[in-house]
N, C-alpha and C positions, 0 to 999 in steps of 0.2 A: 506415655513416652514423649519426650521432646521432642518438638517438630525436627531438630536440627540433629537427630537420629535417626530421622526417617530418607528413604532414597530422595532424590530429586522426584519424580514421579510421583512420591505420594504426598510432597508434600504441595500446602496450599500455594498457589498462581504467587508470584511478588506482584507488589503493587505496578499498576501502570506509571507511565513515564506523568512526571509531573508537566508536560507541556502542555502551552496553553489552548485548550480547546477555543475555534471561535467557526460554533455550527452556524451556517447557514441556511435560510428557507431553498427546500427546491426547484422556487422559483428564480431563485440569487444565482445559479450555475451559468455560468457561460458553454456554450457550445463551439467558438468561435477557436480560428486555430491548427484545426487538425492537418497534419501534415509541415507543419511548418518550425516543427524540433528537430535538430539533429537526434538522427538512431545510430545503434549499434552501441556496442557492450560498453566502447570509451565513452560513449554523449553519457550513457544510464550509467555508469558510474559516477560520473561528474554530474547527475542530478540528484544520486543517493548523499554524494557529498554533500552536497548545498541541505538537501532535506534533514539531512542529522543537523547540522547546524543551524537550523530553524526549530528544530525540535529542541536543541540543548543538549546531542548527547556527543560529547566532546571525547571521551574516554576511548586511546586507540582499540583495545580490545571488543569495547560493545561495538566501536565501528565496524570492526570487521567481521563481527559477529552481523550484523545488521547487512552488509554488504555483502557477503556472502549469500545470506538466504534470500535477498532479496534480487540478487544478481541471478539467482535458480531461479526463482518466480519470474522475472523478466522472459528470461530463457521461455521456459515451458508455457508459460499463457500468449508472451507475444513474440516470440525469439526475436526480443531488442528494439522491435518496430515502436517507435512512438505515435507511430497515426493508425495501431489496430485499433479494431471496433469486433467484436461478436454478434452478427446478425443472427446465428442461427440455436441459438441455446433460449431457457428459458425465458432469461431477464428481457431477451428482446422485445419489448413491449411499448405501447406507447406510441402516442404523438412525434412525427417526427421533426428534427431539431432542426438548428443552422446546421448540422453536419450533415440533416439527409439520414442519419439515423435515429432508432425510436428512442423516447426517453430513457427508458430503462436497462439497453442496451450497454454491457460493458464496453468500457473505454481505456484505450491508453497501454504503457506496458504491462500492470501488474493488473489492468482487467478492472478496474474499481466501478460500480452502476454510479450515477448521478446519486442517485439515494445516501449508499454510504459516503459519497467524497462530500456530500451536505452536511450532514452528522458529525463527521469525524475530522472538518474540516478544519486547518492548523491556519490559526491565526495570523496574519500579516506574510499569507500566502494570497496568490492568485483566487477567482475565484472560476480559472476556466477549468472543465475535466478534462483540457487535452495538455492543461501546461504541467509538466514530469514532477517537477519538484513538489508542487500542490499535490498531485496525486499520488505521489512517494508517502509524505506528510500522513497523508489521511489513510494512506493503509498503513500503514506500521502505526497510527495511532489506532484505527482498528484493530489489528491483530492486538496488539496489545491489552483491549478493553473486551473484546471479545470472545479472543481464546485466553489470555492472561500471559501472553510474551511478555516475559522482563524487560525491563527499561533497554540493562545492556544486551539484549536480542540473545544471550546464551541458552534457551529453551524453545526459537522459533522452529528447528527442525524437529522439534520431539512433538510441537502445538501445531504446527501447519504443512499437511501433508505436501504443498506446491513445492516448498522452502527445500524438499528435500532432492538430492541429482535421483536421477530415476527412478522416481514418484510423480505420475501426471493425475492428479487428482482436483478435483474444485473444490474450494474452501470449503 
């Protein structure tokens, strides 16, 4: 049967976004910063902004699509805060940083470890885990490569349990 007969669901992930990967060693992470972004829901929209725009996806629809699930993730991991940290979950591990928290520890709004914002890290971004846009970048290029979110973000709430209103679950 043709894929393009099959539900959304069963058909295979679209490719990820063409934007340019540019990983970093996890020694290359700045910890430096925290506390020093404007929060709340207007600063994290104005940083998803900027983030779609370093990634290339210009398209108002994927925007919103993108803005949307990721305005939910902001919500539910840091309700808006740009200078959260999770001390008390798994990841918390590690040597501690200039922040005073262990490396491993997620960071920021959408909760990103040092590890993936290395990895997934969006070229001719910052390269601290506390600056929004940098770490906007490298989760949506995450989610993307990981769970296989389409470029225009139209399958993040079906791939990523956060992305969805009253759904608190971890990636």
């Amino acid at each position: 049967m043709p894929s393009w007969w099959q539900p959304p669901a069963l058909r295979a992930p679209a490719q990820p976004a063409a934007a340019v990967l540019g990983p970093i060693h996890l020694s290359e992470v700045g910890f430096e910063g925290r506390g020093t972004w404007p929060e709340g829901p207007e600063a994290i929209r104005g940083y998803l902004e900027q983030a779609l725009d370093r990634i290339g996806i210009t398209e108002p629809p994927a925007r919103g699509h993108w803005i949307e699930g990721m305005m939910t993730i902001a919500d539910h991991e840091a309700e808006f805060h740009s200078a959260a940290i999770n001390l008390y979950d798994s990841n918390a591990y590690g040597p501690p940083q200039l922040d005073g928290a262990p490396l491993h520890a997620t960071r920021g709004p959408w909760q990103v470890m040092p590890d993936t914002f290395a990895m997934f890290h969006q070229a001719g971004t910052s390269n601290s885990a506390w600056d929004p846009v940098a770490t906007a970048c490298a989760s949506m290029n995450y989610q993307m490569r990981r769970y296989g979110v389409s470029r225009d973000g139209s399958n993040q709430r079906m791939l990523v349990g956060q992305a969805n209103p009253g759904i608190r679950q971890g990636y």
